[in-house]
Structures are given as structure tokens and as C-alpha cells.
ZADO-1210 file (C-alpha; in nm, 4 decimals, padded with zeros to 6 digits):
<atoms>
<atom x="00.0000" y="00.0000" z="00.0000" code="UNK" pos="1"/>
<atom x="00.1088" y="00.3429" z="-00.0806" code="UNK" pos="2"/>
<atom x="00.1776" y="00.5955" z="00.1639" code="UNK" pos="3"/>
<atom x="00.2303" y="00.9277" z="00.0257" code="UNK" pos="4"/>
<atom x="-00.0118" y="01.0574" z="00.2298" code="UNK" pos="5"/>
<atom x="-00.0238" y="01.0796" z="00.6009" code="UNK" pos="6"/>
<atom x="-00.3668" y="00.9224" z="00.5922" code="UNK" pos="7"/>
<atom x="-00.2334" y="00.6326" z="00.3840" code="UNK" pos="8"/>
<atom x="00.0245" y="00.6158" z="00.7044" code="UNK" pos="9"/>
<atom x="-00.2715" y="00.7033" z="00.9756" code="UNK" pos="10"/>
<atom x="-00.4696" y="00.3628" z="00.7903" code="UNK" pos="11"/>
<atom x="-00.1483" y="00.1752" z="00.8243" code="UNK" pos="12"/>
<atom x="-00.1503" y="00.2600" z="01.2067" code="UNK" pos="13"/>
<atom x="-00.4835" y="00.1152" z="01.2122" code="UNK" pos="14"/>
<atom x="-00.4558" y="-00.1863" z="01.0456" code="UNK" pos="15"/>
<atom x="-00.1614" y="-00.2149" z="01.3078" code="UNK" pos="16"/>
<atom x="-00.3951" y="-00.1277" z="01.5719" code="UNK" pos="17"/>
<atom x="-00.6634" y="-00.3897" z="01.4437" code="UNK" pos="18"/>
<atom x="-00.4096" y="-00.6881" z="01.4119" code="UNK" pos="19"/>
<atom x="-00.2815" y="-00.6363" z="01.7604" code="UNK" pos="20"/>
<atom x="-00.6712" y="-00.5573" z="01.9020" code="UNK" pos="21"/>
<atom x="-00.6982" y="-00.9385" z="01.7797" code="UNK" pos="22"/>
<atom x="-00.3775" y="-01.0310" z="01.9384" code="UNK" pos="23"/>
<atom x="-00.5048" y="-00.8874" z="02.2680" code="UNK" pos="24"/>
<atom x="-00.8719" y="-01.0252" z="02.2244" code="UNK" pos="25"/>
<atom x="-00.6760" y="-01.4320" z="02.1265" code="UNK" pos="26"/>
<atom x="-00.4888" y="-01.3645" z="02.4681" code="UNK" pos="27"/>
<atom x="-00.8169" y="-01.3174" z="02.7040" code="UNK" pos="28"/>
<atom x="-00.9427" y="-01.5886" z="02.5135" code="UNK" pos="29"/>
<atom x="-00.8691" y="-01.8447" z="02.8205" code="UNK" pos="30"/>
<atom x="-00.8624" y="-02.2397" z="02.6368" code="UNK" pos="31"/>
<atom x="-01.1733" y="-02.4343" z="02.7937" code="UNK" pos="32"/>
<atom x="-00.9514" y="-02.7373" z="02.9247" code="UNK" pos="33"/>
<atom x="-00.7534" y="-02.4480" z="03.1100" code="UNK" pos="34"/>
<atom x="-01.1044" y="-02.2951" z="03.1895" code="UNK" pos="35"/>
<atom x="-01.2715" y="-02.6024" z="03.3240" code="UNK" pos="36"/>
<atom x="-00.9710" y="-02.6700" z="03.5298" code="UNK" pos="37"/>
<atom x="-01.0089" y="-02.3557" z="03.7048" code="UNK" pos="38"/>
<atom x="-01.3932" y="-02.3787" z="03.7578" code="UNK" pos="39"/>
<atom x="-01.2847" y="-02.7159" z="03.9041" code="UNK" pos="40"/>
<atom x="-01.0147" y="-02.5591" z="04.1085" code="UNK" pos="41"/>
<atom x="-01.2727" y="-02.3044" z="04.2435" code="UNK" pos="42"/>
<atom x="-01.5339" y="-02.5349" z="04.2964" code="UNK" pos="43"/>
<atom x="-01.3246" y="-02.7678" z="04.5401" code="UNK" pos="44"/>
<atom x="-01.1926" y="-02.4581" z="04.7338" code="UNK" pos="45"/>
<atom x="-01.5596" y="-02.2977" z="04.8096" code="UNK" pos="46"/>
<atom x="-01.6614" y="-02.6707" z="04.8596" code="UNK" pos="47"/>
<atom x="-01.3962" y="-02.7141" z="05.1247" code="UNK" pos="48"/>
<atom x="-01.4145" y="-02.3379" z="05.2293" code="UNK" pos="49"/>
<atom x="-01.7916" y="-02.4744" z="05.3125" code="UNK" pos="50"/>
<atom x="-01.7135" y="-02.7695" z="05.4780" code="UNK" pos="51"/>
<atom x="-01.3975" y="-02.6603" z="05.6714" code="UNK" pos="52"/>
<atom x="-01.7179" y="-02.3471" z="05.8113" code="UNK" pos="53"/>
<atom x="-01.9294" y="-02.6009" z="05.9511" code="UNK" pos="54"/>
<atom x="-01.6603" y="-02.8175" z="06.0357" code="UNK" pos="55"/>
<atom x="-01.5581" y="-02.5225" z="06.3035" code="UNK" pos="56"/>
<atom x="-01.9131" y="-02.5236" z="06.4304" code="UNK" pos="57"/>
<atom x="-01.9429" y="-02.8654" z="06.4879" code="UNK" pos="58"/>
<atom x="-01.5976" y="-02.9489" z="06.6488" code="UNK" pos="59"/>
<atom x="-01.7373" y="-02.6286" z="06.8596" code="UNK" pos="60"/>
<atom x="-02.0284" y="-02.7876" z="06.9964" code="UNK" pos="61"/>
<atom x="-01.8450" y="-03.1156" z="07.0277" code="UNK" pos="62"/>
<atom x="-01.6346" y="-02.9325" z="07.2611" code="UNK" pos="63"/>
<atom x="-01.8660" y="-02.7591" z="07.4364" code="UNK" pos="64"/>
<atom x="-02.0221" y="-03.1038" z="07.5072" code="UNK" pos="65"/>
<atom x="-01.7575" y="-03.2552" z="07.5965" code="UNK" pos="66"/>
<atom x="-01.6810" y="-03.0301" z="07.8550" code="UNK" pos="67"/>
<atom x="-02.0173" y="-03.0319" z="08.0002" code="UNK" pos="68"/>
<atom x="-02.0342" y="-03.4049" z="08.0084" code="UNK" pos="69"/>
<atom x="-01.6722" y="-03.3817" z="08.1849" code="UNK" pos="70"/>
<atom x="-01.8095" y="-03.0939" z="08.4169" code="UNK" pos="71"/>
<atom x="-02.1741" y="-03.3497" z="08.4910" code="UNK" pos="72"/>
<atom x="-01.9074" y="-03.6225" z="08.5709" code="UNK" pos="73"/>
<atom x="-01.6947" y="-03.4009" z="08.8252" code="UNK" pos="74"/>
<atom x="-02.0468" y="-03.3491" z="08.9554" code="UNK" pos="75"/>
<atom x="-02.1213" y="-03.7501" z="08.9760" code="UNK" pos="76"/>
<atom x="-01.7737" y="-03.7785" z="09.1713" code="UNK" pos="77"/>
<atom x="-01.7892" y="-03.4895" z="09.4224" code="UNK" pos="78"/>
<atom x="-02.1633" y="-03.6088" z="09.4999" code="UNK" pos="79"/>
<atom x="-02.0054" y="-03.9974" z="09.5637" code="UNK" pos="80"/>
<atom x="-01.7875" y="-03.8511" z="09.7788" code="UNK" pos="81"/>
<atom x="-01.9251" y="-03.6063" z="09.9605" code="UNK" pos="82"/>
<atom x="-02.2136" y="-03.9461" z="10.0282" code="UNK" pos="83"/>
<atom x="-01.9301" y="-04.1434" z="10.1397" code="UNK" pos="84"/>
<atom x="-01.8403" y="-03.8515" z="10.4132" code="UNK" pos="85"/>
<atom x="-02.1708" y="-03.7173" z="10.5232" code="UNK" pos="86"/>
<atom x="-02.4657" y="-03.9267" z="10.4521" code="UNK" pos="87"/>
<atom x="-02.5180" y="-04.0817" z="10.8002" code="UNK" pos="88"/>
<atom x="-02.8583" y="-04.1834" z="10.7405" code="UNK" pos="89"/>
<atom x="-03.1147" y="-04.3138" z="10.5275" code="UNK" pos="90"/>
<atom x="-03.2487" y="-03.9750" z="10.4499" code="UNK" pos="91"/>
<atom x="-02.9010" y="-03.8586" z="10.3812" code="UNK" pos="92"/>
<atom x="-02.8262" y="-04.1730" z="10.1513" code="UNK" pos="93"/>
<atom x="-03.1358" y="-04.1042" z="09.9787" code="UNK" pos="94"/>
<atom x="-03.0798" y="-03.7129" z="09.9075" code="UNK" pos="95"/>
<atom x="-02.7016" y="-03.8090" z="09.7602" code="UNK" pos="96"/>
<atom x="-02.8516" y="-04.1192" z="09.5710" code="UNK" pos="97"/>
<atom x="-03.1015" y="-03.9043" z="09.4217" code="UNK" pos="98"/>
<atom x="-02.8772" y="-03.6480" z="09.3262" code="UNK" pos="99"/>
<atom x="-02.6519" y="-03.9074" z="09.2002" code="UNK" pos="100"/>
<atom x="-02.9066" y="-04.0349" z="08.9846" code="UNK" pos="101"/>
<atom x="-03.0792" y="-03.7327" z="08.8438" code="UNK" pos="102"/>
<atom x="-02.6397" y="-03.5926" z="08.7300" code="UNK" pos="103"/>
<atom x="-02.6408" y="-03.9342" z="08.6117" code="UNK" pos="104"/>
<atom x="-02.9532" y="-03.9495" z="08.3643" code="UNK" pos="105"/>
<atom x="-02.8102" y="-03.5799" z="08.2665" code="UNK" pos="106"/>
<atom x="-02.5007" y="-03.8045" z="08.1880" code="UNK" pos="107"/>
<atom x="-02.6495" y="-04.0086" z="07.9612" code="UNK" pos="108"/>
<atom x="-02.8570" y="-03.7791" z="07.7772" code="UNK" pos="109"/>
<atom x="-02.5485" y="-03.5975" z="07.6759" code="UNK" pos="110"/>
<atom x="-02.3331" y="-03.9312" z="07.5926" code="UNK" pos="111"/>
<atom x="-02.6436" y="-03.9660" z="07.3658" code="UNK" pos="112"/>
<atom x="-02.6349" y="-03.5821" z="07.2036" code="UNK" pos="113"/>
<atom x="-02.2890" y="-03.6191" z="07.1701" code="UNK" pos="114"/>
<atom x="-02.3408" y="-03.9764" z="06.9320" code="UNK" pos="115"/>
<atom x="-02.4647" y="-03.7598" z="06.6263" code="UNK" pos="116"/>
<atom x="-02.2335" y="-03.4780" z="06.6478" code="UNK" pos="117"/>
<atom x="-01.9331" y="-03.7028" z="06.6390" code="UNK" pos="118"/>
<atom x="-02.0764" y="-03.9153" z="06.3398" code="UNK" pos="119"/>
<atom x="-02.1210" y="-03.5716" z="06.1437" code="UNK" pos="120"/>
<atom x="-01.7898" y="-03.4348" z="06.2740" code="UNK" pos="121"/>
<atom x="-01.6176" y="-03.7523" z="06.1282" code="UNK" pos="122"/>
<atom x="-01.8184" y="-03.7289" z="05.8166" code="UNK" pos="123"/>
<atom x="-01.7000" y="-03.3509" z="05.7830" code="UNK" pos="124"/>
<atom x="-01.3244" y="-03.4660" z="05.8013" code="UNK" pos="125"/>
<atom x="-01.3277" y="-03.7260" z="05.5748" code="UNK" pos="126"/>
<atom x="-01.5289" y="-03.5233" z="05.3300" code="UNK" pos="127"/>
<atom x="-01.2419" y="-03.2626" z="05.4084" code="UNK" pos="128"/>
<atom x="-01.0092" y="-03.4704" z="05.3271" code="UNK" pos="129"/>
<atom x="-01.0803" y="-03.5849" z="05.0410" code="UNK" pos="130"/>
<atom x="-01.1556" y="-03.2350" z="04.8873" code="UNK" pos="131"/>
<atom x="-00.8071" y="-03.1760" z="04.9540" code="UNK" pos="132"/>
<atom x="-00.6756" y="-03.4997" z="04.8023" code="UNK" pos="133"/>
<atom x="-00.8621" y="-03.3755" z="04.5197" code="UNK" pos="134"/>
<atom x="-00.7232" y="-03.0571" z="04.4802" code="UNK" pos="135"/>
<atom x="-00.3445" y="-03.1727" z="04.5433" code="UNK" pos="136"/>
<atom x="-00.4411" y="-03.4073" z="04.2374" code="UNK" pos="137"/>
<atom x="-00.5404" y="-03.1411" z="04.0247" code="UNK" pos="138"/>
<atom x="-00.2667" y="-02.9132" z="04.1516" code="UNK" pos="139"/>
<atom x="00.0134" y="-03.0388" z="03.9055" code="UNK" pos="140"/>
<atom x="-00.2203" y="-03.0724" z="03.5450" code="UNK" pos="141"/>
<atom x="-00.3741" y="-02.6921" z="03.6464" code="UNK" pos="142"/>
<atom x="-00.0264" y="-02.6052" z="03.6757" code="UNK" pos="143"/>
<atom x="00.0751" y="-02.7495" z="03.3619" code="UNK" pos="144"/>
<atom x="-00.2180" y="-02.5766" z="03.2090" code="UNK" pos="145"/>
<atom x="-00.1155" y="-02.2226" z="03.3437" code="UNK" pos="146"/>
<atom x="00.2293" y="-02.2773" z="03.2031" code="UNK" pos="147"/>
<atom x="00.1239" y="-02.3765" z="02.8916" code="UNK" pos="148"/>
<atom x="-00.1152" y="-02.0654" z="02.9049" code="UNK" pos="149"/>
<atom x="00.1485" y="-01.8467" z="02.9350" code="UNK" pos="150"/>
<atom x="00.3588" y="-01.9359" z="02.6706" code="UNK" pos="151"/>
<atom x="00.0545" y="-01.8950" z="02.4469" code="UNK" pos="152"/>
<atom x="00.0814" y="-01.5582" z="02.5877" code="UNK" pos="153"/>
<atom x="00.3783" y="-01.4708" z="02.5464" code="UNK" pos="154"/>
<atom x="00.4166" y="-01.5994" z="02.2038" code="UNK" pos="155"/>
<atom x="00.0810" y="-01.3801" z="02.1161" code="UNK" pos="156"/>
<atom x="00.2900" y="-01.1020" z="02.2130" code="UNK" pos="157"/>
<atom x="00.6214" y="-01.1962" z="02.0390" code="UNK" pos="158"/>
<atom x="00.3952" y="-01.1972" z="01.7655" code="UNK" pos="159"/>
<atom x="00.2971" y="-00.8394" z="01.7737" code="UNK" pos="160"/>
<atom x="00.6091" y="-00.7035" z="01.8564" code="UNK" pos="161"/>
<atom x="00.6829" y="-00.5910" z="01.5017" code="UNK" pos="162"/>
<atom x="00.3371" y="-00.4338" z="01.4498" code="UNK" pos="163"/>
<atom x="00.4217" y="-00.2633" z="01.7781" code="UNK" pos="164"/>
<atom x="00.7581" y="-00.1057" z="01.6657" code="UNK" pos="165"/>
<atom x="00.6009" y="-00.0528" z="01.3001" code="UNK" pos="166"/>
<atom x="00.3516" y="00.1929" z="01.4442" code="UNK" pos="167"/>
<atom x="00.5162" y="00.3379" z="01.7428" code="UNK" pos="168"/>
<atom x="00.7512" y="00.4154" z="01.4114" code="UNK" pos="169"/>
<atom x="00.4778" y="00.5284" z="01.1852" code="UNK" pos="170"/>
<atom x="00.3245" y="00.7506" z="01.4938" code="UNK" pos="171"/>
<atom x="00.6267" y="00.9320" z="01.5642" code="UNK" pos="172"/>
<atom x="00.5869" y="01.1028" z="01.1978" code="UNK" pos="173"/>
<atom x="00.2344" y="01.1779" z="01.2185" code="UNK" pos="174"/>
<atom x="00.0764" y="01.5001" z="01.3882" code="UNK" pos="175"/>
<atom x="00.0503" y="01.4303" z="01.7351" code="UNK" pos="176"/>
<atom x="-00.2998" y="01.6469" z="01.7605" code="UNK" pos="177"/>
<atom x="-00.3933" y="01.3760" z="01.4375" code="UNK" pos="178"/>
<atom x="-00.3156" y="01.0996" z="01.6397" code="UNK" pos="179"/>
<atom x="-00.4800" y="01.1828" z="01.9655" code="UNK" pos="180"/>
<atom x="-00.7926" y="01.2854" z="01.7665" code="UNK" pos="181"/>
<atom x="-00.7825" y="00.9380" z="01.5758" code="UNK" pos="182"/>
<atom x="-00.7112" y="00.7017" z="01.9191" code="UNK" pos="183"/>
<atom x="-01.0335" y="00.8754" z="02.0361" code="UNK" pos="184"/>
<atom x="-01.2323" y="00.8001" z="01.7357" code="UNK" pos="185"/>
<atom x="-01.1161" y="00.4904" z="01.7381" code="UNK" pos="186"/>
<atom x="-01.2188" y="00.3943" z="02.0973" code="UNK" pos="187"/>
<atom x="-01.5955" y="00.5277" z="02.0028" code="UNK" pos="188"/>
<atom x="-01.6105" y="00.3625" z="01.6807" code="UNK" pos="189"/>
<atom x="-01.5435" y="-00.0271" z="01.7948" code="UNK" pos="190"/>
<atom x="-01.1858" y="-00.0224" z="01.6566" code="UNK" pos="191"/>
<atom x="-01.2217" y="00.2333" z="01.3627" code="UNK" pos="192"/>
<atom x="-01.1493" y="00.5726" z="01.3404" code="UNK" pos="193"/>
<atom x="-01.0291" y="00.5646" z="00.9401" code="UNK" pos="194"/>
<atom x="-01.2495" y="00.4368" z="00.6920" code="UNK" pos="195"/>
<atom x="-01.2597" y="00.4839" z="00.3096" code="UNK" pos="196"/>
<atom x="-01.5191" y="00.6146" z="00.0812" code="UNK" pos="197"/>
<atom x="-01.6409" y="00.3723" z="-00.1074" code="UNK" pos="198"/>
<atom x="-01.8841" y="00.4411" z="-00.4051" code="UNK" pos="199"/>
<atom x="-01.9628" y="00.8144" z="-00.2605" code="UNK" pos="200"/>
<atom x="-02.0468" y="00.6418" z="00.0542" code="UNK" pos="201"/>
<atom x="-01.8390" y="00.6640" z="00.3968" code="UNK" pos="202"/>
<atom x="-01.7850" y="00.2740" z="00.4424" code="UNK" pos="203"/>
<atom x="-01.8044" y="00.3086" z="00.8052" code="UNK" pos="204"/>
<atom x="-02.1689" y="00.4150" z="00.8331" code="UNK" pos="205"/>
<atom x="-02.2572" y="00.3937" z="00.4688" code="UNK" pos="206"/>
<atom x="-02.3648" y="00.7260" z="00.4295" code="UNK" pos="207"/>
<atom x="-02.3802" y="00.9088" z="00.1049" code="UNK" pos="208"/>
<atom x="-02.1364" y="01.1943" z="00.1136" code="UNK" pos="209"/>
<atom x="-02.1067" y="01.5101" z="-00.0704" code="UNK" pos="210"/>
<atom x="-01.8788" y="01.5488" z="-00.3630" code="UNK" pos="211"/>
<atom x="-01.7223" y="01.8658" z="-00.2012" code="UNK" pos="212"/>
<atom x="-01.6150" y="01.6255" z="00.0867" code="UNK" pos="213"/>
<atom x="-01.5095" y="01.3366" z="-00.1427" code="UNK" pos="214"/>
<atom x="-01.2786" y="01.5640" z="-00.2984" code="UNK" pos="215"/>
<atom x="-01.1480" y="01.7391" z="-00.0147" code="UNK" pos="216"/>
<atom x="-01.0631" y="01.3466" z="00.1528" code="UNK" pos="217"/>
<atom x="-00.9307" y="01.2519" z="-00.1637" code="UNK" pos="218"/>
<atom x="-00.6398" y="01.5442" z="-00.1017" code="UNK" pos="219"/>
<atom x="-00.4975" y="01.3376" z="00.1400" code="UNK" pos="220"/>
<atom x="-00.4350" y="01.6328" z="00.3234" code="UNK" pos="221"/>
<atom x="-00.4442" y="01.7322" z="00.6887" code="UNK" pos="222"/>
<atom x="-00.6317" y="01.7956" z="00.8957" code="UNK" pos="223"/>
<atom x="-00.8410" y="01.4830" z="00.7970" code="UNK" pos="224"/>
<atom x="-01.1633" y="01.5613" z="00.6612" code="UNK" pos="225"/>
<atom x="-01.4510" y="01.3304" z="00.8557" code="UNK" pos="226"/>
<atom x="-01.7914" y="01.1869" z="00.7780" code="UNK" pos="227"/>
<atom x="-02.0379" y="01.4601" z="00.8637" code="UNK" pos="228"/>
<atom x="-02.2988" y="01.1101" z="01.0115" code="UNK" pos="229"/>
<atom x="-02.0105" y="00.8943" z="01.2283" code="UNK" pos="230"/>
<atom x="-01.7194" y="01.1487" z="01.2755" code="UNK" pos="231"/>
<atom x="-01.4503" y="00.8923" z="01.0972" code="UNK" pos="232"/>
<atom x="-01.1547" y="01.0149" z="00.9410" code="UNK" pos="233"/>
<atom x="-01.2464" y="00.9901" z="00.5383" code="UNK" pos="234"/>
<atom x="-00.9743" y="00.8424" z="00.2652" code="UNK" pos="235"/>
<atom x="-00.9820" y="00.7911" z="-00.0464" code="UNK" pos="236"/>
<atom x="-00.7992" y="00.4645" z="-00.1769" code="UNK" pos="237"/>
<atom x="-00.9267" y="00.4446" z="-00.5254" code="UNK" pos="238"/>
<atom x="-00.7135" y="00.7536" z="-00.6511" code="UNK" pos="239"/>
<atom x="-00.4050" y="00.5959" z="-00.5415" code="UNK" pos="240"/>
</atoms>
């Protein structure tokens, strides 16, 4: 392509600018076996967060259990005791026997709460467990994955390197109030900010255009001429 003009250059810098917008929209574009391995990855670690949650809760009431079972025991002693030393009668006995009793049925009742709560706290660490077997197993292919990721990466961006350098080049030797007009365009217009005129229409919005402003874009001249409907900067290929 000819460029005698510094339009013909400001199209180059967008085709630049197009190929490397592809570049850029190839690297977001995350392979689905890299993807899936993730969504696994995050799926395992709420799924343990989860689990680990009401783990906590449940070893907490274990505990708390446990210690009043320990505290109803203590209770079971001290009353033994204190019916060894001071229960002189039958009335006595049967006070301390009573009381012996009643800490006793207590006792049991919380033996029996305490059956479920340990099932379910075992059930929690094994289910633990093996959400973290899982994710040590998908540890080294995700990591694998991520590697090979960013290689394709990097190589995306060896790739534009050139078209980089090309336009940073071509940039340097266009009007800098040109440029900064055009890089705005550009981000309004979904990636274009030059387009030609094609048939006596502006290809960008397909407008007819007047003759006075076909040939004032075909000049080549700046500063750029633009559609009067989109705002694009107008060229004229056809005369070249």
C-alpha cells in the first residue's frame, strides 16, 4: 500500500492497531480445558471453604459437650464422695442417691447428644479430606495448564512485537494532535477511526457523502476531513 499521504500512514496505524486488538482479544481468550480446570479448582476450594465453616461449628459444639459431660461427671464424683463422708442416714443416703441419679440421667442424655455430632464431625473430616486430596491431584495438570497458558501468551505477544515497533515508528511522523484525535475516534467507533469512501459512501456508516467532501478526503491532506454522520476520518484509496 502506498503511503504518500499521512492518511495512507494514519490507515497503516490502524490496520496495526486492528491486528494487535486481535492479538489482545486471542490472549483473554482463556482455552476451555484451562477454563474447566479452574472452575474445578474453584469449585473444590468454596466446597472445602464450606465444609472446613461447619466443620468449626461442629468441632465447637463437640467441645462444648464434651466439657459439660466432663463438668456433669466431676459433679457424679464430688456427689459420691461427699455421700461417702456425710450421709449418716437413710435420708441422707437417699438425698445423695437421688442427686446421684438425676447428674447421672443428665449423663447419659449428653453421651447420647454427643453420638450424632461425632458421626457428622467424622463425616465432615473425611469429606475434608478428600476435597483436599482432590485438589493436590489437580494441583500439578492446572499447573501445567497455566504454564502452557502463558507461553501462548507470550508468544501472542512476540507476535505483535513488530506491528508494535512498526507503528510506534509510523506515529512518531504523524501530527501528534492527528493521532490523539484518531485514538479517540477509534475507541468510540469499535476499533475504527479511518475508513474509506467507497462508491460516494463513507464505508463506516454507509452514508452518502457530498462530492465537495469526497474531494477534499481525496487530497490526502491534513487535517483529515470526517464523515459529517459517524465522525470517521475519510480516505480515499481508489485515486491511489
Amino acid at each position: 500500500m502506498s503511503d504518500t499521504t499521512p492518511l495512507h500512514r494514519l490507515q497503516r496505524v490502524q490496520e496495526l492497531d486492528l491486528n494487535l486488538d486481535r492479538l489482545r482479544d486471542e490472549e483473554l481468550n482463556i482455552p476451555d480445558d484451562l477454563r474447566a480446570a479452574r472452575s474445578q479448582q474453584e469449585s473444590l476450594n468454596n466446597d472445602l471453604e464450606d465444609t472446613e465453616i461447619t466443620l468449626e461449628d461442629v468441632d465447637r459444639r463437640v467441645r462444648g459437650q464434651e466439657q459439660d459431660l466432663a463438668g456433669t461427671r466431676e459433679q457424679i464424683e464430688r456427689a459420691k464422695e461427699e455421700q461417702d463422708k456425710n450421709a449418716y442416714d437413710a435420708r441422707a443416703q437417699s438425698q445423695y442417691g437421688s442427686r446421684i441419679q438425676q447428674l447421672g440421667e443428665r449423663a447419659d442424655e449428653m453421651e447420647e447428644d454427643l453420638v450424632p455430632l461425632r458421626e457428622r464431625q467424622r463425616e465432615l473430616n473425611e469429606k475434608a479430606s478428600g476435597l483436599r486430596a482432590q485438589m493436590r491431584e489437580l494441583r500439578p495438570a492446572l499447573s501445567a495448564l497455566e504454564d502452557r497458558d502463558d507461553q501462548r501468551v507470550q508468544d501472542l505477544r512476540q507476535q505483535g512485537e513488530a506491528d508494535r515497533q512498526e507503528r510506534a515508528a509510523l506515529a512518531e511522523n504523524l501530527d501528534g494532535r492527528t493521532m490523539r484525535e484518531y485514538d479517540m475516534i477509534r475507541k468510540a467507533k469499535k476499533g475504527l477511526g479511518v475508513v474509506e469512501i467507497k462508491g460516494g459512501r463513507c464505508s463506516g456508516c454507509n452514508v452518502v457523502l457530498p462530492v465537495s467532501i469526497q474531494q477534499k478526503a481525496a487530497q490526502g491532506k491534513l487535517p483529515p476531513v470526517k464523515c459529517p454522520s459517524c465522525g470517521r476520518f475519510l480516505i480515499r484509496l481508489d485515486l491511489q
